[in-house]
Every structure is written in C-alpha cells, then in structure tokens.
mmJSON file of the N, C-alpha and C atoms, coordinates in Angstrom:
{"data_MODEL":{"atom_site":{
"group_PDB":["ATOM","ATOM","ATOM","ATOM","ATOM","ATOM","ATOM","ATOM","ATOM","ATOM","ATOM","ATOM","ATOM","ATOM","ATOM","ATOM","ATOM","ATOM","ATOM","ATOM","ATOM","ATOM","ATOM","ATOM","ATOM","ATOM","ATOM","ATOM","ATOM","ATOM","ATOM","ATOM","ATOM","ATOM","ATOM","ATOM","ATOM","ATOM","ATOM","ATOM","ATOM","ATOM","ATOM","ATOM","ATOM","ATOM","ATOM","ATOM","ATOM","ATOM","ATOM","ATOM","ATOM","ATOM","ATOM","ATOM","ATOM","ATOM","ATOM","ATOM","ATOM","ATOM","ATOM","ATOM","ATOM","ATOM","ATOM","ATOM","ATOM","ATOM","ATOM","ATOM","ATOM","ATOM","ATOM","ATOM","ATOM","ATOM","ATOM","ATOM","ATOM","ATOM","ATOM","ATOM","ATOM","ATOM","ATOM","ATOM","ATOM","ATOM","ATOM","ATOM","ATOM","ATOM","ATOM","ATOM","ATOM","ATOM","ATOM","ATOM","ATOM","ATOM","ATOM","ATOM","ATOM","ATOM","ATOM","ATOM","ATOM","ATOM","ATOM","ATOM","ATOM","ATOM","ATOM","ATOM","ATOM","ATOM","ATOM","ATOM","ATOM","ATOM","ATOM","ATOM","ATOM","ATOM","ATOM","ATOM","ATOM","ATOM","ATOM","ATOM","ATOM","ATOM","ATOM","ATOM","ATOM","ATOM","ATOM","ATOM","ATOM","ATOM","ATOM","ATOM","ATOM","ATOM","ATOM","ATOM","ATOM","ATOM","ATOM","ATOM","ATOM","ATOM","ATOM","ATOM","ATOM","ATOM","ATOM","ATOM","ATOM","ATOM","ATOM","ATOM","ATOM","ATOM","ATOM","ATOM","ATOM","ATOM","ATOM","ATOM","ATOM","ATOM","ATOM","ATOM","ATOM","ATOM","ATOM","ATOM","ATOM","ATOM","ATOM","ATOM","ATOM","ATOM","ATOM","ATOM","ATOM","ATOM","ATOM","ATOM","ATOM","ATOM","ATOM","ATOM","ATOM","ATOM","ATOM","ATOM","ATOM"],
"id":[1,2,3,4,5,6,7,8,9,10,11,12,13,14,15,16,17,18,19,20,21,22,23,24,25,26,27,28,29,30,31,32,33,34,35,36,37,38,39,40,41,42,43,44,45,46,47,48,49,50,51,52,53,54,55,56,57,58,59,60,61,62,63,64,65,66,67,68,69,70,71,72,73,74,75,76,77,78,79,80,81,82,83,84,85,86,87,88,89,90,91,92,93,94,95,96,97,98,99,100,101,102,103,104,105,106,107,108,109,110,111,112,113,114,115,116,117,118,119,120,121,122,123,124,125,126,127,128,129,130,131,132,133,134,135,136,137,138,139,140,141,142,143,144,145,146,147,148,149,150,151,152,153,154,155,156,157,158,159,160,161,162,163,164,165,166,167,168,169,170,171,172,173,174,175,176,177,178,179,180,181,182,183,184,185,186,187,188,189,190,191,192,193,194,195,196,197,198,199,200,201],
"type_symbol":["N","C","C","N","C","C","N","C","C","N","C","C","N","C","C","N","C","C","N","C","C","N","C","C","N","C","C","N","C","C","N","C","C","N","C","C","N","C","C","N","C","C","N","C","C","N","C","C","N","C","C","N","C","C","N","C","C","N","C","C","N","C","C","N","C","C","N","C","C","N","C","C","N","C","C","N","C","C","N","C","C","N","C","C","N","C","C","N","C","C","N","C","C","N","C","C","N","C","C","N","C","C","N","C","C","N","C","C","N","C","C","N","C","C","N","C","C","N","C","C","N","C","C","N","C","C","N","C","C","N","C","C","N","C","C","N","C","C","N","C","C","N","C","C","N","C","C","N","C","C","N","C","C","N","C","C","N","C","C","N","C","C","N","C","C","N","C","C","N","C","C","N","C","C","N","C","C","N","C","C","N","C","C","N","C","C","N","C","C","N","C","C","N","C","C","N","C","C","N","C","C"],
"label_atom_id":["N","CA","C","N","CA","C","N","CA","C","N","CA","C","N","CA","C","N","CA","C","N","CA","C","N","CA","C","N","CA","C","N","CA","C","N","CA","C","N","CA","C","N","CA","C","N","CA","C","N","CA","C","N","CA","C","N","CA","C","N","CA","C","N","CA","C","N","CA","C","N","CA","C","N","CA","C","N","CA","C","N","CA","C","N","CA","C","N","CA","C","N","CA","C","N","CA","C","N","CA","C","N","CA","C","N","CA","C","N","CA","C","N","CA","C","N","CA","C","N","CA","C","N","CA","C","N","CA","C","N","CA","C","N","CA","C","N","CA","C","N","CA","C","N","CA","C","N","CA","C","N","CA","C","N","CA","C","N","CA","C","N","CA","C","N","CA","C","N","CA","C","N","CA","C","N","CA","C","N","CA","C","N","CA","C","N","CA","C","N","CA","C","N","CA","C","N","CA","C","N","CA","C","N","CA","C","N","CA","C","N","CA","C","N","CA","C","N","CA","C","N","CA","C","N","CA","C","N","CA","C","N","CA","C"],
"label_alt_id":[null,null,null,null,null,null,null,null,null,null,null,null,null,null,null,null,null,null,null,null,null,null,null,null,null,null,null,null,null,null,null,null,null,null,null,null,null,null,null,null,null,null,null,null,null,null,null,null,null,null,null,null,null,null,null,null,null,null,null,null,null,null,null,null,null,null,null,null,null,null,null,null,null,null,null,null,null,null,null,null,null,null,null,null,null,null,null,null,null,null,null,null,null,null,null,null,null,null,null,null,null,null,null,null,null,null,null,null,null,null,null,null,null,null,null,null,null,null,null,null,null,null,null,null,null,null,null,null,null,null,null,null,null,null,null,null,null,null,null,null,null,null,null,null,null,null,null,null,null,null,null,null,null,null,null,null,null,null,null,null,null,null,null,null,null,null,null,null,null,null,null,null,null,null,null,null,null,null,null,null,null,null,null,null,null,null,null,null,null,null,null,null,null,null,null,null,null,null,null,null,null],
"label_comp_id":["UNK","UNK","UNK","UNK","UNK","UNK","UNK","UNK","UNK","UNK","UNK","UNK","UNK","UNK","UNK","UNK","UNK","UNK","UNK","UNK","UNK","UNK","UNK","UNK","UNK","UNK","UNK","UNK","UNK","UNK","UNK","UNK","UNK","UNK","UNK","UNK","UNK","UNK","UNK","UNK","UNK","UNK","UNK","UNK","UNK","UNK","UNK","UNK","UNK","UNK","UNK","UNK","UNK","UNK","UNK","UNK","UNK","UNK","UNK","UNK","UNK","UNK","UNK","UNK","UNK","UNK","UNK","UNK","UNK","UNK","UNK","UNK","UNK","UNK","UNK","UNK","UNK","UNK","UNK","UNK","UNK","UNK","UNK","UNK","UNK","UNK","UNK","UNK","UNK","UNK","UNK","UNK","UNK","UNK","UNK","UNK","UNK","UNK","UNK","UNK","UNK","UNK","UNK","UNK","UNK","UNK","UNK","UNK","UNK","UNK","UNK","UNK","UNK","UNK","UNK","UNK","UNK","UNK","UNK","UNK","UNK","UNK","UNK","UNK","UNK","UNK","UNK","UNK","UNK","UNK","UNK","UNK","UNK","UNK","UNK","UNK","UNK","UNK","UNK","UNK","UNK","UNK","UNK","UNK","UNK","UNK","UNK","UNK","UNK","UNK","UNK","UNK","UNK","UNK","UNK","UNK","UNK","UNK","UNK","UNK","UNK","UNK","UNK","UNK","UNK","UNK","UNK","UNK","UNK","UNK","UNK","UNK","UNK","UNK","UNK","UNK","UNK","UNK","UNK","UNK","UNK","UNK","UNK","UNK","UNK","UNK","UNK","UNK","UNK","UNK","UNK","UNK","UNK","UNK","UNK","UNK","UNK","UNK","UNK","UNK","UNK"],
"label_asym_id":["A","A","A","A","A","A","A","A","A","A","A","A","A","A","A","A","A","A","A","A","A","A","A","A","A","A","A","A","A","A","A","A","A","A","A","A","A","A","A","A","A","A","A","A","A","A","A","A","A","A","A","A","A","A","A","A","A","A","A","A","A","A","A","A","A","A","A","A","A","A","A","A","A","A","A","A","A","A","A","A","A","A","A","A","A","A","A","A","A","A","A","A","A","A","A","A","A","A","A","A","A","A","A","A","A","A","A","A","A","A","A","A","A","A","A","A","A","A","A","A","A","A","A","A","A","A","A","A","A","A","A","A","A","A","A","A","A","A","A","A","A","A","A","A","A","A","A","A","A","A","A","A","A","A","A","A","A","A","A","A","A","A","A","A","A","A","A","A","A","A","A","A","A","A","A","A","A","A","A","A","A","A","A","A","A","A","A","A","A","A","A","A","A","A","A","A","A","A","A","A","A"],
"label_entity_id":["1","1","1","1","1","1","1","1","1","1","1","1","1","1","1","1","1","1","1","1","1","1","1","1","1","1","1","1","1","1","1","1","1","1","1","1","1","1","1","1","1","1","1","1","1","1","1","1","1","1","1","1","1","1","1","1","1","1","1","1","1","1","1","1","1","1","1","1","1","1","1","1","1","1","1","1","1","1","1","1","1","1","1","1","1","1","1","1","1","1","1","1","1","1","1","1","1","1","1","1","1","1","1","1","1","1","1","1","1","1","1","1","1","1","1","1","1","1","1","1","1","1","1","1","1","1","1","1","1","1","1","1","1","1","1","1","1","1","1","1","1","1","1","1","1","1","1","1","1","1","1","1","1","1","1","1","1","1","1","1","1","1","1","1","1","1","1","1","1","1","1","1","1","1","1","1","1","1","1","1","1","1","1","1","1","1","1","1","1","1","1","1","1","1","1","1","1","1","1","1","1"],
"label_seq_id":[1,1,1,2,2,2,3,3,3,4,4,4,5,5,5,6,6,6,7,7,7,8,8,8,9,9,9,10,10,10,11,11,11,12,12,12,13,13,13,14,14,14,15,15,15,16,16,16,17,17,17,18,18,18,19,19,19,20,20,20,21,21,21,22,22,22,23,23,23,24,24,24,25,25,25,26,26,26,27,27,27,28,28,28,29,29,29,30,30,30,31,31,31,32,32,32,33,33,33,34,34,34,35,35,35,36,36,36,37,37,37,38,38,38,39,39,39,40,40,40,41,41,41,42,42,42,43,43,43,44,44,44,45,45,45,46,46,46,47,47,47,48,48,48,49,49,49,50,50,50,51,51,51,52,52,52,53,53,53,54,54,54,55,55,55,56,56,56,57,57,57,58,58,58,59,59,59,60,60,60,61,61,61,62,62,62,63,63,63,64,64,64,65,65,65,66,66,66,67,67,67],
"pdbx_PDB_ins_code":[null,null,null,null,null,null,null,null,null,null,null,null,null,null,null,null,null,null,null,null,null,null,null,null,null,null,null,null,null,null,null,null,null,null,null,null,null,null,null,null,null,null,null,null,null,null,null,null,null,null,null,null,null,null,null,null,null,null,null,null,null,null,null,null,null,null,null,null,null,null,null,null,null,null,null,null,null,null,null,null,null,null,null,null,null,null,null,null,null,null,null,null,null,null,null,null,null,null,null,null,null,null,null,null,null,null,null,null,null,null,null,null,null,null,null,null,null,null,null,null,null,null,null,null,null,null,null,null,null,null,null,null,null,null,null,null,null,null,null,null,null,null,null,null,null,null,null,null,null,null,null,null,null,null,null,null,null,null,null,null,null,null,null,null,null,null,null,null,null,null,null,null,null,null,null,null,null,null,null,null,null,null,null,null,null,null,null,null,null,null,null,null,null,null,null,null,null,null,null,null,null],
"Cartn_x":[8.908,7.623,6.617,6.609,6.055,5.858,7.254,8.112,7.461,7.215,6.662,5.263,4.463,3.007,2.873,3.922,3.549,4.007,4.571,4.899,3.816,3.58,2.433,0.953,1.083,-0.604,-0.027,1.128,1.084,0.714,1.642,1.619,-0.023,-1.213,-2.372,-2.731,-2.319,-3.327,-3.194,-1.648,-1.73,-2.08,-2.32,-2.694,-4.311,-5.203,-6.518,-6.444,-5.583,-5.497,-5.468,-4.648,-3.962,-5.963,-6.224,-7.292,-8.453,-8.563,-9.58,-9.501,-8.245,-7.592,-7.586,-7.836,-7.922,-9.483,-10.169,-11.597,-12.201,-11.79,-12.146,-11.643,-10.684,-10.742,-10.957,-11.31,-12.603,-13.917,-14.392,-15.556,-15.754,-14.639,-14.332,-14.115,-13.784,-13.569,-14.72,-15.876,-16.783,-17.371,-17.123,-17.683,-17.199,-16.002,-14.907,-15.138,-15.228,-15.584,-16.716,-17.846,-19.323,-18.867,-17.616,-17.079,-16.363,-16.233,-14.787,-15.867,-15.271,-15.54,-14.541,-15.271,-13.879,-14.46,-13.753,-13.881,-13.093,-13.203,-12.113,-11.114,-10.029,-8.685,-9.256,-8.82,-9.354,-7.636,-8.547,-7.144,-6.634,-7.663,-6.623,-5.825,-4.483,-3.6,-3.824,-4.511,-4.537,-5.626,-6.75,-7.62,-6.972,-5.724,-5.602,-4.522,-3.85,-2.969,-3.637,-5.024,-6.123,-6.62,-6.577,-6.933,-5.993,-4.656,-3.928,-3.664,-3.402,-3.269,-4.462,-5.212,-6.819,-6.435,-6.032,-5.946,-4.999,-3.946,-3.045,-2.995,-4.427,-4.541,-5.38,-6.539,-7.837,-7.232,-6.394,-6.105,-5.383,-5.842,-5.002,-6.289,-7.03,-7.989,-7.424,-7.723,-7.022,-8.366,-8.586,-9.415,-9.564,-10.534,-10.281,-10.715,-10.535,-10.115,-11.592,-11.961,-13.113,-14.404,-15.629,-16.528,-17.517],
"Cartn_y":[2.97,3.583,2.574,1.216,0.657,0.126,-0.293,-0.478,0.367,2.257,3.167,2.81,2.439,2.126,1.308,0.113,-1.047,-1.161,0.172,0.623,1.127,2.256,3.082,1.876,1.255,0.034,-0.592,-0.504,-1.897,-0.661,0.22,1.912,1.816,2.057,2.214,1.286,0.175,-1.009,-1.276,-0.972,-1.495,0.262,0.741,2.431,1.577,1.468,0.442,-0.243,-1.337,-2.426,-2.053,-1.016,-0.003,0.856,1.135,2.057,1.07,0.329,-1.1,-1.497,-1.653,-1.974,-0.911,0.142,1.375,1.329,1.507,1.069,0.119,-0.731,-1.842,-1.847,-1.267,-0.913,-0.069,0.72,2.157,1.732,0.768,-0.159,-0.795,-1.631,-2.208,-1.997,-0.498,0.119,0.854,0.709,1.018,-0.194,-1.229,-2.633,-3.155,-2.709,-3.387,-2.279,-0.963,-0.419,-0.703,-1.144,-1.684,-2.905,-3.917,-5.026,-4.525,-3.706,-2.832,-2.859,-3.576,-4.034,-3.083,-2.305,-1.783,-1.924,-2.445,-3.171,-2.471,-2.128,-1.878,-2.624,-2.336,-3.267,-3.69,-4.798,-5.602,-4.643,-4.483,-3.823,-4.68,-5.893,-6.541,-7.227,-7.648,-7.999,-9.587,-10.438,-11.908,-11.792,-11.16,-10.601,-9.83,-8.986,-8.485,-9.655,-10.329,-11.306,-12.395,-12.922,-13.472,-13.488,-11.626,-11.223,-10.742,-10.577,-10.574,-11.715,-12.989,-14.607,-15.018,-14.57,-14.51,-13.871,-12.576,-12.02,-12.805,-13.256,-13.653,-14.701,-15.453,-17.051,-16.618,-15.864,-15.3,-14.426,-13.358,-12.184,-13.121,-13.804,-14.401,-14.478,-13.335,-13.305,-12.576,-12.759,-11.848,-11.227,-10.287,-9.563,-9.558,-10.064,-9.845,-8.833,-8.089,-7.179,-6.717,-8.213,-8.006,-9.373,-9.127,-9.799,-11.013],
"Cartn_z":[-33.896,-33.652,-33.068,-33.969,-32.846,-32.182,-31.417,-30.074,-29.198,-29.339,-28.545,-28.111,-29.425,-29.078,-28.219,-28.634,-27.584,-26.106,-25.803,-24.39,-23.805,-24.971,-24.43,-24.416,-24.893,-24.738,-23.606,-23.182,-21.965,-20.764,-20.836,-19.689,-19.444,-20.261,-20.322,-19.774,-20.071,-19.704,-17.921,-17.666,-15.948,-15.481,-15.978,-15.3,-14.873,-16.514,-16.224,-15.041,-14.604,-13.797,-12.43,-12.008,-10.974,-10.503,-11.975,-10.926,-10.815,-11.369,-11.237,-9.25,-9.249,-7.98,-7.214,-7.059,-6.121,-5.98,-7.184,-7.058,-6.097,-6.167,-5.86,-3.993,-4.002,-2.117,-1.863,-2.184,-1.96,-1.498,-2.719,-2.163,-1.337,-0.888,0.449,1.462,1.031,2.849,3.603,3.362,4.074,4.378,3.873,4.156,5.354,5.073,6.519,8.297,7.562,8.502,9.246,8.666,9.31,10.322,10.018,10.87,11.767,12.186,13.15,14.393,15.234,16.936,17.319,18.771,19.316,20.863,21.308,22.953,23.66,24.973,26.011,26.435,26.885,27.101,28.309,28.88,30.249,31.336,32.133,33.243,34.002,34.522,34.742,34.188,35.41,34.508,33.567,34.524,33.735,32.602,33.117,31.723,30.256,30.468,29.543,28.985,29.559,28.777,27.858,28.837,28.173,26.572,26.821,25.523,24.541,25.436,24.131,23.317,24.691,23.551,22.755,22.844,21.712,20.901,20.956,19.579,18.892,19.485,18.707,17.82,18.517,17.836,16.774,17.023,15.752,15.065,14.779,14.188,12.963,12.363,10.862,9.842,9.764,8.767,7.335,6.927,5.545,4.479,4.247,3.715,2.518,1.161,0.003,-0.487,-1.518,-2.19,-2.9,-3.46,-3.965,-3.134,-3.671,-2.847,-3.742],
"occupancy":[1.0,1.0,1.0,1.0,1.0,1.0,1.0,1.0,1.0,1.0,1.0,1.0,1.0,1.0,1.0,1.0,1.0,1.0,1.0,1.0,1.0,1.0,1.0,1.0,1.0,1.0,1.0,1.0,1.0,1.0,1.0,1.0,1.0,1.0,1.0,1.0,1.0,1.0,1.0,1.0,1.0,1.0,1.0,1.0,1.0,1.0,1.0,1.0,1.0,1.0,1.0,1.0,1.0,1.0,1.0,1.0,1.0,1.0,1.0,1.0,1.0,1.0,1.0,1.0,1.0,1.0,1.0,1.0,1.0,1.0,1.0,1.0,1.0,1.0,1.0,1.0,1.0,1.0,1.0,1.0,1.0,1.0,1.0,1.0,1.0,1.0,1.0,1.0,1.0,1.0,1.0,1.0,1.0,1.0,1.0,1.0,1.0,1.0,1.0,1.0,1.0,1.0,1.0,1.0,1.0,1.0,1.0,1.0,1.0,1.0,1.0,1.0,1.0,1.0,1.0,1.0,1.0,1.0,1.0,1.0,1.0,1.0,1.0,1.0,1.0,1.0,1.0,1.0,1.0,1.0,1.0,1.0,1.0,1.0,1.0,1.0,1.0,1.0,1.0,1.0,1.0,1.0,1.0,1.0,1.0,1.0,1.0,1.0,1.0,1.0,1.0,1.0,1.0,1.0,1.0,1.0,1.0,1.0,1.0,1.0,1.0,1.0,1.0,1.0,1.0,1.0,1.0,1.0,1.0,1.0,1.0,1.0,1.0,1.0,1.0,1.0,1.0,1.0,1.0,1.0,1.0,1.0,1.0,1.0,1.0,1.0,1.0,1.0,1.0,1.0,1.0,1.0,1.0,1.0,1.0,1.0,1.0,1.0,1.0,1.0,1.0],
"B_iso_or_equiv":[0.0,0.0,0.0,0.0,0.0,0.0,0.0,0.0,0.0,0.0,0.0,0.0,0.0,0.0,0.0,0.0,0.0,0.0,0.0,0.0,0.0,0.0,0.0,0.0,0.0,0.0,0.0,0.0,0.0,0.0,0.0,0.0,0.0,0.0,0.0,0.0,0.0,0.0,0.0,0.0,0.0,0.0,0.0,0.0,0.0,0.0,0.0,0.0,0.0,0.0,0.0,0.0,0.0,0.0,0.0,0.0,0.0,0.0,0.0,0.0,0.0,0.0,0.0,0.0,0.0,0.0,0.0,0.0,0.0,0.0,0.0,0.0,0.0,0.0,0.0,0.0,0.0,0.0,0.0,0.0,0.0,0.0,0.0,0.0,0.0,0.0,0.0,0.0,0.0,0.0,0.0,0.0,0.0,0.0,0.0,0.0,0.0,0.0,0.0,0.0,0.0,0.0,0.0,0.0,0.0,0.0,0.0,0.0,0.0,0.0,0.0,0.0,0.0,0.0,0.0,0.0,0.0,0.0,0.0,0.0,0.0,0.0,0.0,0.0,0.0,0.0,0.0,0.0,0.0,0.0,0.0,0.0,0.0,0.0,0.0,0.0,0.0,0.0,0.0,0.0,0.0,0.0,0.0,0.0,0.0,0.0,0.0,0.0,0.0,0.0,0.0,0.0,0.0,0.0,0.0,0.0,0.0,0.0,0.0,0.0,0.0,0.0,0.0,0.0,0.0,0.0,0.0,0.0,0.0,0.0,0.0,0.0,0.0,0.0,0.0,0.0,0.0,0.0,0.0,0.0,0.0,0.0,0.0,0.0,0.0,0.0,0.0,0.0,0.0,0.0,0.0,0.0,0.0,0.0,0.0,0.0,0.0,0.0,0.0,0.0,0.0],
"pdbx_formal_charge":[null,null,null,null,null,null,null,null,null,null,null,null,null,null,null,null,null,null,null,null,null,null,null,null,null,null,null,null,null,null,null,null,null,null,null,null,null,null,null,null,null,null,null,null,null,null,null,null,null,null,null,null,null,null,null,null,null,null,null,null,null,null,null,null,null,null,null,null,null,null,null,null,null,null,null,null,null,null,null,null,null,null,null,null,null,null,null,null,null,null,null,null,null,null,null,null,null,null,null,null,null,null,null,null,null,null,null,null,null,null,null,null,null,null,null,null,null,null,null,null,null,null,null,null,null,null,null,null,null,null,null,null,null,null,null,null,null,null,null,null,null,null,null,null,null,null,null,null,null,null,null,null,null,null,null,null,null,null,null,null,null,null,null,null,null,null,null,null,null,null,null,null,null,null,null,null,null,null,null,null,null,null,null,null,null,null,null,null,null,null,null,null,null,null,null,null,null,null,null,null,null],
"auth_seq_id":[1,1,1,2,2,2,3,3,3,4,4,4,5,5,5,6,6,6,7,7,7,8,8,8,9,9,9,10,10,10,11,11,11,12,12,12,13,13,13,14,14,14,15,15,15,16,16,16,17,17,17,18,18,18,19,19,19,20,20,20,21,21,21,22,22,22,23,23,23,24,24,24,25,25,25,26,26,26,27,27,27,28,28,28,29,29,29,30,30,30,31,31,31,32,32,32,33,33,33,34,34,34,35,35,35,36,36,36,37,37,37,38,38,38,39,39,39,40,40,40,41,41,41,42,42,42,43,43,43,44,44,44,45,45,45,46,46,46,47,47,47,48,48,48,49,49,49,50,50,50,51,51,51,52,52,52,53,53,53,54,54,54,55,55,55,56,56,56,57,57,57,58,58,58,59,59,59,60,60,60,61,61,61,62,62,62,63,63,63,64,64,64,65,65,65,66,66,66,67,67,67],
"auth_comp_id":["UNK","UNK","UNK","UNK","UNK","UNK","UNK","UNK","UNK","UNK","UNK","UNK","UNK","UNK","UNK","UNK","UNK","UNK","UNK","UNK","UNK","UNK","UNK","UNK","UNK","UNK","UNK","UNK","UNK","UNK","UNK","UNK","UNK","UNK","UNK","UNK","UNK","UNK","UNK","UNK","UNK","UNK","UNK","UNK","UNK","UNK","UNK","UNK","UNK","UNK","UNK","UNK","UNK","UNK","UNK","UNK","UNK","UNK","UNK","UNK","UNK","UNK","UNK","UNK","UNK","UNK","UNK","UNK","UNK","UNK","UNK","UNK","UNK","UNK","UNK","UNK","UNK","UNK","UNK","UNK","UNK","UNK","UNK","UNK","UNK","UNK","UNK","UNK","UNK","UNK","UNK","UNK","UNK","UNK","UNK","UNK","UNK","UNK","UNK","UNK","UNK","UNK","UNK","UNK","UNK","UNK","UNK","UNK","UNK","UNK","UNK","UNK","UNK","UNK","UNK","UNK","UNK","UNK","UNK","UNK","UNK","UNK","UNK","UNK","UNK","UNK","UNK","UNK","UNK","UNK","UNK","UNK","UNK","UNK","UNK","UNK","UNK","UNK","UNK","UNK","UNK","UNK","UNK","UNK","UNK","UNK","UNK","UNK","UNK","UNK","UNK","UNK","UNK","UNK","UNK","UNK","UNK","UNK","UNK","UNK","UNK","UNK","UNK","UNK","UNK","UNK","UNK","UNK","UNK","UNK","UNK","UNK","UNK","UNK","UNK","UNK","UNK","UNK","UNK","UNK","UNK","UNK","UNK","UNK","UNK","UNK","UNK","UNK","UNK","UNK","UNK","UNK","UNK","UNK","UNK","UNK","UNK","UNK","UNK","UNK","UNK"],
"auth_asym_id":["A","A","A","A","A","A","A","A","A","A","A","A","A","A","A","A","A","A","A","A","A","A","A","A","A","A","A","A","A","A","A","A","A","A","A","A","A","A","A","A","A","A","A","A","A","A","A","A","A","A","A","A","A","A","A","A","A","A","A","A","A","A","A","A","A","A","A","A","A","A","A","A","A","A","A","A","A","A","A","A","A","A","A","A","A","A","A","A","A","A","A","A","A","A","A","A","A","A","A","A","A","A","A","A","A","A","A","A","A","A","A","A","A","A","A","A","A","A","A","A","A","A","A","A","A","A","A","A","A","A","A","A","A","A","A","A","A","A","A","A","A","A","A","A","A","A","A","A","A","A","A","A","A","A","A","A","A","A","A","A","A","A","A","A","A","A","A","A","A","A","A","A","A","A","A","A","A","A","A","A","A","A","A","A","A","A","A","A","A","A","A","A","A","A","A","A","A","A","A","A","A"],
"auth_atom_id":["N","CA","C","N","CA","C","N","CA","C","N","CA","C","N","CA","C","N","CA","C","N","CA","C","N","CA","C","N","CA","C","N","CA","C","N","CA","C","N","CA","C","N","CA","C","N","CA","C","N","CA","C","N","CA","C","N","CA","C","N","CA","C","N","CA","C","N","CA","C","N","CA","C","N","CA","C","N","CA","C","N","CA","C","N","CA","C","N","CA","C","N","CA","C","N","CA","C","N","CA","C","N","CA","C","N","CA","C","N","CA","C","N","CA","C","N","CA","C","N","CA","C","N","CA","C","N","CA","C","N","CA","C","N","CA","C","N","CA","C","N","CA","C","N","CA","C","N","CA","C","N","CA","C","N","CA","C","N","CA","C","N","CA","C","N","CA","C","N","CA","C","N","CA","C","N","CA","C","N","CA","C","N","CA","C","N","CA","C","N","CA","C","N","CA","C","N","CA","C","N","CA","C","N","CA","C","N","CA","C","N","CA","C","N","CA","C","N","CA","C","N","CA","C","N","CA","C","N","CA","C","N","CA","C"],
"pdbx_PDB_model_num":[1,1,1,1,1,1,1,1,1,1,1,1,1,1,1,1,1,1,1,1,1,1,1,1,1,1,1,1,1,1,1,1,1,1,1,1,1,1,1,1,1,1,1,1,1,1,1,1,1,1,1,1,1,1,1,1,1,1,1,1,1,1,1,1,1,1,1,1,1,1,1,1,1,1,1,1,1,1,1,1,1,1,1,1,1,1,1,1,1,1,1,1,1,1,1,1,1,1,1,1,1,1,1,1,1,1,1,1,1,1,1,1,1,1,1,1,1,1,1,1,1,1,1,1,1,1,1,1,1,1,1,1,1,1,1,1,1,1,1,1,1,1,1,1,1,1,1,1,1,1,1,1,1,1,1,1,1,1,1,1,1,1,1,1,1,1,1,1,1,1,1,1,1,1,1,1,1,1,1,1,1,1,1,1,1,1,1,1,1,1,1,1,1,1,1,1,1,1,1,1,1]
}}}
C-alpha cells in the first residue's frame, strides 16, 4: 500500500513539473513572437547565398524556457 502512494506522490509530482513546464512556454511564446523578423529572400543569386551563409553562421541561438 505504500509502495502505491509512493508512485502515486512521484505520478503527481512530475504531472506538477510537466505543467510548470508547459506554463512556462506559453509565457514565452508571445515574447518570442514580438522578436520574429521576417525579411524577403534576396533573388539574386549571390545575394541569396550571402544570406543563406549568414544564417548559417548566426542561427545558433538557443532560447530559454524561462527569463
């Protein structure tokens, strides 16, 4: 019996942890949306290669969760 409890207290506790963490990027996603740049692709061709090797060097940001 309380082998069960102590399943059911751990079950509860990461359910807690799980919606802490859903919370918590709910909040964040209107934050991130306010940072969202959206530019036109360059047509030409050396311009758009330009900008793809840019993205490729800057695009290593990583987003935290909380602030």
């Amino acid at each position: 019996m309380l082998m069960m409890q102590a399943v059911m207290n751990v079950s509860y506790l990461q359910a807690n942890e799980w919606n802490d963490a859903i919370e918590s990027v709910l909040d964040w996603i209107p934050l991130a949306e306010q940072h969202l740049v959206f530019r036109s692709v360059p047509t030409n061709e050396q311009h758009l290669l330009e900008f793809i090797n840019s993205h490729k060097v800057c695009c290593t940001v990583s987003f935290p969760l909380s602030g």
